[in-house]
N, C-alpha and C positions, 0 to 999 in steps of 0.2 A: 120443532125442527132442531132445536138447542139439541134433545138429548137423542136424537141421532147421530150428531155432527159427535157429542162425545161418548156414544157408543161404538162409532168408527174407527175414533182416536184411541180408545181403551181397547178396541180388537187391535190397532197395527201395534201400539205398544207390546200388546202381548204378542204376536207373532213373530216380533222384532226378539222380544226376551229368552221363547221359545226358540228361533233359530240361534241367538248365541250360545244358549245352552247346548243347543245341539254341537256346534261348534268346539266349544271346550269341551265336552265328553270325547268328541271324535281324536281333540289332540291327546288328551289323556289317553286314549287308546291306543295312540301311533307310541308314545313317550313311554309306558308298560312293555309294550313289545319288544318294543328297542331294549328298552331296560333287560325283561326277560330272555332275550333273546343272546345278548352280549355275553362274551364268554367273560369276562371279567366276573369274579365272584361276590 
């Protein structure tokens, strides 16, 4: 039953690390645009 309980816990960790990732790629991507986008040279 143990390593259920930290099989579970080692999937949310990872789901959890996966969505922040996702998260900072997405801001990266708003922050380049901006960037690129800006007429400032």
């Amino acid at each position: 039953m143990v390593e259920y309980v930290l099989a579970f816990c080692a999937l949310v960790v990872l789901v959890g690390v996966l969505g922040w990732l996702l998260t900072a790629s997405r801001r990266a991507v708003v922050r380049t645009e901006s960037l690129v986008t800006s007429e400032y040279p």
